[in-house]
C-alpha positions in Angstrom: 114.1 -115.0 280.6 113.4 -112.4 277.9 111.2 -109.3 279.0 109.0 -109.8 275.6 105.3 -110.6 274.2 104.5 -113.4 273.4 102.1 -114.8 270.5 99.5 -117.6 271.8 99.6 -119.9 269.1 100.5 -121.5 265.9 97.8 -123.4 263.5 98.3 -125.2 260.4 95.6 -127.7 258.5 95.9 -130.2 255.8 93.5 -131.2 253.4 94.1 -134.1 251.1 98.1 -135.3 251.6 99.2 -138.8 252.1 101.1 -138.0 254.7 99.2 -135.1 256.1 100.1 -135.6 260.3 103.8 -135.2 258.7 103.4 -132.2 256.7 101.7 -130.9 259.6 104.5 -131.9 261.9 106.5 -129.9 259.7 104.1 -126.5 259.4 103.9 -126.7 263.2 107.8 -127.2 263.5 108.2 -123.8 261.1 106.2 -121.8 263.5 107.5 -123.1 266.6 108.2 -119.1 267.5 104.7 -119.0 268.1 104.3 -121.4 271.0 106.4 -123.8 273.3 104.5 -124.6 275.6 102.5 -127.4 274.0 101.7 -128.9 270.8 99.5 -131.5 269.3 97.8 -133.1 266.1 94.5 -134.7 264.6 94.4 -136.4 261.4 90.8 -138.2 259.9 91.1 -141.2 257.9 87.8 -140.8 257.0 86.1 -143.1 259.6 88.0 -142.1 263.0 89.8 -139.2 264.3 93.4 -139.5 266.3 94.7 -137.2 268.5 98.6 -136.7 269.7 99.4 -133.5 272.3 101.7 -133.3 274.4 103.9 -130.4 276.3 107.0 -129.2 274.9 108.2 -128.6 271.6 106.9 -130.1 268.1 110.1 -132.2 267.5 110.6 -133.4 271.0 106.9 -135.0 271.3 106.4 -135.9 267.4 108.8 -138.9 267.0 108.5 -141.6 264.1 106.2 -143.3 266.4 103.8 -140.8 267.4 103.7 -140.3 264.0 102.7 -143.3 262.8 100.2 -143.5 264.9 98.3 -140.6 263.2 97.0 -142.0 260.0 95.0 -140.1 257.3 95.4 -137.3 254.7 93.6 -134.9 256.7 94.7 -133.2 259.7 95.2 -130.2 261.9 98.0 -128.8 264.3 98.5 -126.4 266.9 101.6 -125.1 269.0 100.8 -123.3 271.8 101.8 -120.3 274.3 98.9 -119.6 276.4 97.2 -116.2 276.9 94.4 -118.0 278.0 94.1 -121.1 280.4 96.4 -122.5 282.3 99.9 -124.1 280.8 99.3 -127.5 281.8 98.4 -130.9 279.1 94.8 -130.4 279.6 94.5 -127.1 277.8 96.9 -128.2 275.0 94.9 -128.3 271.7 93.6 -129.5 269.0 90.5 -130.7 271.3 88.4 -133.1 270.1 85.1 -133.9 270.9 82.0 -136.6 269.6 79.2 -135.1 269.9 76.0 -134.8 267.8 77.8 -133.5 264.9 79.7 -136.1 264.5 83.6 -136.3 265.7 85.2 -133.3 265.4 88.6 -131.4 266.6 89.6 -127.6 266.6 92.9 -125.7 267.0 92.4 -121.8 268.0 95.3 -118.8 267.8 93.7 -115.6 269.1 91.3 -115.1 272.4 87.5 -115.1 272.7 86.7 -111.9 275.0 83.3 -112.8 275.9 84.5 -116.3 276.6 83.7 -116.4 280.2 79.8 -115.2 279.9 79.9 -118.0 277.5 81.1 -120.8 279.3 78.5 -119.9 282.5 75.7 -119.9 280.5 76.9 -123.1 278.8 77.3 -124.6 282.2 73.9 -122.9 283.1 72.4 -125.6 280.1 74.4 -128.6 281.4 77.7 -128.3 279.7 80.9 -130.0 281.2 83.7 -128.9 280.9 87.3 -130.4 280.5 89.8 -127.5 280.4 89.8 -124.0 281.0 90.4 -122.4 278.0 88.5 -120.2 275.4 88.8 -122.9 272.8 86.5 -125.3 274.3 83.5 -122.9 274.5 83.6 -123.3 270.5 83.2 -126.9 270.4 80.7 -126.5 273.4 78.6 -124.0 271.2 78.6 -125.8 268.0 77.6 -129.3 270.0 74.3 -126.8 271.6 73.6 -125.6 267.9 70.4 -126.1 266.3 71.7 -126.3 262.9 72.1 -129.7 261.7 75.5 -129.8 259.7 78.8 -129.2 261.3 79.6 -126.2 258.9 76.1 -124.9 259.4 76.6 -125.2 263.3 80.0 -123.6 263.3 78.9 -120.5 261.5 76.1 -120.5 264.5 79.1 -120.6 267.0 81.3 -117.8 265.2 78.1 -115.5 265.6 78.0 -115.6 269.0 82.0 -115.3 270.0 83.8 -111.9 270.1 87.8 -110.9 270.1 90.4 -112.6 267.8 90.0 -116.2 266.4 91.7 -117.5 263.4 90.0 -121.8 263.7 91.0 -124.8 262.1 88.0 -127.6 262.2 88.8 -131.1 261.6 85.8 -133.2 261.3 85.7 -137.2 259.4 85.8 -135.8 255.8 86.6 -132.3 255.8 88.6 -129.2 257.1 86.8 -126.2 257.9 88.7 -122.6 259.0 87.6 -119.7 259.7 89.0 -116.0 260.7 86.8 -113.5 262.7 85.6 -110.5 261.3 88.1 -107.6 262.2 91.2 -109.9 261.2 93.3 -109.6 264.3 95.2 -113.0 263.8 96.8 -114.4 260.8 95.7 -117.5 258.5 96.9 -118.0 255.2 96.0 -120.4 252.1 98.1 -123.0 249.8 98.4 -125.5 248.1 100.7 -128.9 246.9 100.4 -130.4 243.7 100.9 -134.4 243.9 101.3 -135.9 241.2 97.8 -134.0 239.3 96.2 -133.9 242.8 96.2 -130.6 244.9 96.0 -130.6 247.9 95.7 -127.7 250.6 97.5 -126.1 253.3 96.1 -123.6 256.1 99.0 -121.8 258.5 99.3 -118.9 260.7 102.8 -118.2 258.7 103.6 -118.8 255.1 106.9 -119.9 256.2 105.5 -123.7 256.8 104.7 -123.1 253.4 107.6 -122.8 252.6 109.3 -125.7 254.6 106.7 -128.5 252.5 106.7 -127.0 249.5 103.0 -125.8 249.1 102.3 -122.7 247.2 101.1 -119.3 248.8 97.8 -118.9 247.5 96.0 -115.6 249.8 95.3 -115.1 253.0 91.6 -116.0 254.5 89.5 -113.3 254.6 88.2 -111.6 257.9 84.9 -112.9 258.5 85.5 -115.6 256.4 85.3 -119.5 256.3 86.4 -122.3 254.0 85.1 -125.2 253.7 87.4 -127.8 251.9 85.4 -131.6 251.7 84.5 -134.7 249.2 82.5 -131.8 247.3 85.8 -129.4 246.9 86.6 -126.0 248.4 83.6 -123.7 249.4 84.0 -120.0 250.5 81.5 -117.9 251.9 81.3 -114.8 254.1 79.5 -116.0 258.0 79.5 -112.5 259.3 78.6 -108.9 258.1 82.0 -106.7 257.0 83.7 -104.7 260.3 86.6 -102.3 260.3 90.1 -104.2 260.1 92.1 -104.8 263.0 94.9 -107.1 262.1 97.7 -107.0 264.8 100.6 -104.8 264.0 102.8 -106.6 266.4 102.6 -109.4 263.7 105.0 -107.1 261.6 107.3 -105.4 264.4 108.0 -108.6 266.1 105.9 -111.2 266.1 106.0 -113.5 262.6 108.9 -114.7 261.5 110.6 -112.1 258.6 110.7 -114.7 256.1 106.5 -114.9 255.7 104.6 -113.0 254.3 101.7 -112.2 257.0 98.1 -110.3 256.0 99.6 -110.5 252.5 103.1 -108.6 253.1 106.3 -109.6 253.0 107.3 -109.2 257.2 111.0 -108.4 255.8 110.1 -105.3 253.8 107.9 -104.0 256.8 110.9 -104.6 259.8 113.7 -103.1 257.0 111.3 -100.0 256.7 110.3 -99.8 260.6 114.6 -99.4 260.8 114.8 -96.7 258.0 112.0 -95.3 259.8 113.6 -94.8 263.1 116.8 -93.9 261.4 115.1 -90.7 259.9 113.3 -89.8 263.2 115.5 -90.7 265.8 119.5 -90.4 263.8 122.5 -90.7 266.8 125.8 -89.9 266.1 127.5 -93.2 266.8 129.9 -95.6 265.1 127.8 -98.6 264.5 124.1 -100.4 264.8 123.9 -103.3 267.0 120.8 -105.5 266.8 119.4 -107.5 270.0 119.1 -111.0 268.2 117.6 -112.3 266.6 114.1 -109.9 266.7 115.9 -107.2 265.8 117.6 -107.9 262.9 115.6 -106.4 260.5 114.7 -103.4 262.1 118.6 -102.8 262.6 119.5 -103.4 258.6 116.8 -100.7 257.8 118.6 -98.3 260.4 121.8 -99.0 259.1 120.5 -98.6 255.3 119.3 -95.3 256.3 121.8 -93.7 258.4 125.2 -95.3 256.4 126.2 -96.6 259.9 127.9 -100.1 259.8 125.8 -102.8 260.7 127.2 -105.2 263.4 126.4 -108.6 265.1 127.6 -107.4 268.3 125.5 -109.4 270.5 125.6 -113.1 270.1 122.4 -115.1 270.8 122.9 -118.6 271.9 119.7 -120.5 270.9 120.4 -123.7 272.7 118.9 -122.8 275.7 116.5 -124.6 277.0 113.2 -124.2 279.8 115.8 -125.2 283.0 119.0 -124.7 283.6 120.9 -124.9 286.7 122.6 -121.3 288.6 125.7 -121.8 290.0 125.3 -120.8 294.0 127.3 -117.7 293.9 125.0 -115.7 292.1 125.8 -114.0 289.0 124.3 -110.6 288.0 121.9 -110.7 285.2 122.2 -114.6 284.8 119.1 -114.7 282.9 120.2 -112.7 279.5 123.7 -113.6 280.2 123.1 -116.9 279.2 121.2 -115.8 276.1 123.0 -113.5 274.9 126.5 -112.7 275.0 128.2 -109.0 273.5 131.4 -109.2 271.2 134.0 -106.7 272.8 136.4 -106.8 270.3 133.4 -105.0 268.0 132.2 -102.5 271.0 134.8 -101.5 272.8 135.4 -97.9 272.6 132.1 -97.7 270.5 129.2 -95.2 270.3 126.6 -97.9 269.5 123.0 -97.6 268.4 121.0 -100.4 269.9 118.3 -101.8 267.7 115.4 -103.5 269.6 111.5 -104.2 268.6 109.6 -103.3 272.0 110.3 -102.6 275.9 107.6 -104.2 277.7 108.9 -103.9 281.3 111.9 -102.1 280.7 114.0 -105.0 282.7 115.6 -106.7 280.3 116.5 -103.9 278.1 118.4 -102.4 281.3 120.5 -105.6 282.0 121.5 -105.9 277.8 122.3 -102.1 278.2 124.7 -102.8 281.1 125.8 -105.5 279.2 127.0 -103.4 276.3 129.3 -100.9 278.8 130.7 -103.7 280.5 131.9 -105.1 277.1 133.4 -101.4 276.3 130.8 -99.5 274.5 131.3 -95.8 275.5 127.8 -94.9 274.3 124.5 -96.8 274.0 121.7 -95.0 272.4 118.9 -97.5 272.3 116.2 -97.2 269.5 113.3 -99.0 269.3 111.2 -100.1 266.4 107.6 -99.4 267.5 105.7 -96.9 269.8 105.8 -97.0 273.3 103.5 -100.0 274.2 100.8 -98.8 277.4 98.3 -101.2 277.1 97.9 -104.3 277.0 96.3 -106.8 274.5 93.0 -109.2 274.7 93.3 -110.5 271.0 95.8 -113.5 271.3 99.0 -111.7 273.1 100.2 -112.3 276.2 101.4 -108.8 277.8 101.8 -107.6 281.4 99.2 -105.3 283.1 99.1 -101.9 282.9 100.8 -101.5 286.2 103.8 -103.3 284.7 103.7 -101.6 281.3 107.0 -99.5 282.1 105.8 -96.6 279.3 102.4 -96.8 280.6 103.6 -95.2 283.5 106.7 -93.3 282.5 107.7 -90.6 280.1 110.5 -91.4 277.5 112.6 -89.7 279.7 112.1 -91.6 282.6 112.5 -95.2 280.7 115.7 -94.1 279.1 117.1 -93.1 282.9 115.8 -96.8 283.8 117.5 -98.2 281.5 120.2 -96.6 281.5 121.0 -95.8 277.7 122.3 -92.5 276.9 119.8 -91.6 274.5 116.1 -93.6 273.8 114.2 -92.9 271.0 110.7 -95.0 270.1 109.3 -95.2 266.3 106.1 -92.8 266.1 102.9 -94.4 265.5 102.4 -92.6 262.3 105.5 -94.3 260.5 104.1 -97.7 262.3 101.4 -97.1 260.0 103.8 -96.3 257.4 106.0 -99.1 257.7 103.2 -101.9 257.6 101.5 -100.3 254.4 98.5 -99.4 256.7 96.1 -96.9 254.7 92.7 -94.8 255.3 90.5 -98.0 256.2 92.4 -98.8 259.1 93.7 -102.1 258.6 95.4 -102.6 261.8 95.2 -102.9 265.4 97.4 -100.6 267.7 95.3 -100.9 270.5 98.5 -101.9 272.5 100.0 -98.6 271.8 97.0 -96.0 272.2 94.3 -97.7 274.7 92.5 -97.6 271.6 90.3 -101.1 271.7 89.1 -101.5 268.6 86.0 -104.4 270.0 83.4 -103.9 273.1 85.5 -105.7 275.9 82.9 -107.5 277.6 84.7 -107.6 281.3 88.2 -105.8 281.0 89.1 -106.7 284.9 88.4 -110.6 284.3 90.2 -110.2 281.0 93.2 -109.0 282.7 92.7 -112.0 285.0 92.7 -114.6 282.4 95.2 -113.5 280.1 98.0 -114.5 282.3 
């Protein structure tokens, strides 16, 4: 319905809470943004693991009963958009596996770019598999591992995969996570006190933090895994340092604004992205719009800057669900119609800045401009929080092609006469970097906005292929 990216996944892991499949039900219910497809959960009581997934969303398949049926104060959970696989119930995660390790279960947010060569040589030394996504070649790997513990064997796995993983393990006694080397997905530490006991919290987003009361402690650490068992928490380095890569997207659109992802506050980066554009791209207008509820932020910062009035002018409705029926005589823009809906007692006769985070295709942003004249704005000068995006990504993110990247193929000029806005203007890359506290070592990824790849893609066409 909306023209936007989309995130593959949320994780979350608990270590050492009474009712750990409910605090996870919880983390996984704070990041729901990051996945709707699917969602699932594995707890340990210490002699058997239990396994719940279903499609949908986290509050519609974890009910008191499914609940109940996950006992143990360990546990891991994963919501799901997929980037890669199909959406159906068989590549919904946390998979879990027996195998000679033991039984174990892992939950994945990213994408493996050598996953494919992986799986056929797998298969090439007898491996079945049960789904078709990335994930599965991790368990596959650390089942084929020499090394004799699970933690030892995992490390063995991470060494051979490339592209963006941040893991959570589950295995009979302990939680094991893990973030690849160049950072590119999220994965933060915490902790809950009960009653003198701590015990810890793993999540994409601090914000499920904050929903259960655990404590932001720091984020993991690219190339990194923890290892938190009988024995207590372990840390240790698995592979040698690489440049940083974590996603900027995180930031501009992303995470929700109330976590605090790759240790800063999301907030303080979408308010500056907005002053940002303000100082680079000012319109002489009568008030800043946002188009809910990603751009929000971005649209305070603009309004900060510029001493324009800040306005909800459009109206998300956020009850809308996967189906919904059309009437037969077909009404235009249906779609964002019934998402959003613009106030005309606050446009008409305006001259209003539009704030927005990204224009992907450049469809939806048309129809939301119309939208905005037909409720009586006499100007619409759409700004736009980020660089023009003209590639896409194969570190976790669902984006079109190339071909359908509408600014991989058009000059500004040409996307502002598609969309029909009477002025566009897009955040330079420069103040990107400004606005998420980037600095000299390169912490971030903008691959999606300069071709720039910052890994050896092993097989860009089959990439393509398998990230839709």
């Amino acid at each position: 319905m909306f023209d936007k990216f989309h995130d593959e996944c949320g994780v979350v892991a608990i270590y050492g809470h009474p009712e750990a499949a409910k605090m996870t039900y919880l983390g996984l219910y704070a990041l729901q943004h990051r996945g709707q497809e699917s969602a699932g959960i594995c707890t340990s009581d210490g002699a058997e693991i239990h396994c719940q997934k279903s499609m949908g969303h986290v509050a519609d398949i974890f009910t008191t009963r499914v609940l109940a049926e996950l006992p143990g104060k360990l546990a891991i959970g994963h919501t799901r958009y997929s980037t890669a696989g199909d959406t159906a119930l068989l590549n919904a995660q946390p998979f879990s596996v027996a195998c000679n390790k033991g039984r174990v279960a892992v939950a994945h947010n990213g994408n493996i770019t050598n996953a494919m060569e992986l799986r056929a040589e797998l298969e090439r030394r007898g491996s079945i598999f049960q789904a078709n996504s990335d994930t599965e070649v991790i368990l596959h790997l650390v089942a084929h591992s020499s090394e004799r513990t699970l933690a030892g064997a995992l490390r063995d796995a991470l060494l051979q995969i490339e592209g963006a993983f941040s893991l959570v393990f589950l295995a009979e006694d302990r939680i094991i996570v893990a973030r690849d080397p160049n950072g590119f997905r999220p994965l933060a530490v915490g902790q809950m006190e009960l009653n003198g006991h701590i015990a810890y919290v793993f999540a994409s987003e601090t914000c499920a933090f904050d929903l259960i009361g655990a404590v932001y402690l720091h984020d993991v650490e690219p190339g990194e895994m923890i290892i938190v068992g009988p024995e207590g928490v372990t840390r240790e380095r698995y592979a040698p340092e690489r440049p940083l890569a974590q996603c900027a997207f995180e930031h501009v659109y992303f995470s929700r604004p109330d976590s605090i992802v790759f240790g800063r506050p999301v907030q303080e980066s979408r308010e500056m992205l907005g002053r940002l554009l303000a100082r680079e791209h000012p319109a002489d207008a009568d008030l800043v719009v946002p188009v809910p509820d990603s751009g929000v932020a971005a649209a305070l910062g603009y309004s900060a800057e510029s001493g324009l009035p800040f306005r909800h002018g459009l109206i998300r409705n956020h009850y809308v669900g996967r189906t919904f029926i059309e009437p037969s005589q077909a009404i235009r823009d249906f779609g964002v119609k019934l998402k959003l809906n613009p106030v005309r007692y606050l446009l008409e006769g305006k001259r209003v800045v539009l704030v927005d985070d990204s224009i992907v295709r450049g469809t939806t942003s048309r129809k939301i401009v119309r939208m905005m004249r037909q409720a009586g704005a006499r100007e619409v000068h759409l700004r736009i929080s980020c660089p023009p995006t003209v590639s896409p990504c194969f570190y976790g993110v669902d984006t079109p092609t190339k071909r359908e990247l509408i600014a991989a193929n058009n000059n500004v000029e040409g996307i502002r006469r598609f969309v029909e806005a009477d002025t566009l203007g897009y955040l330079s890359l420069p103040s990107l970097r400004a606005a998420v506290g980037d600095s000299e070592k390169h912490e971030y990824c903008y691959a999606c906005y300069t071709g720039n790849y910052p890994t050896e893609l092993v097989n860009i066409e089959q990439l393509m292929h398998s990230s839709k």
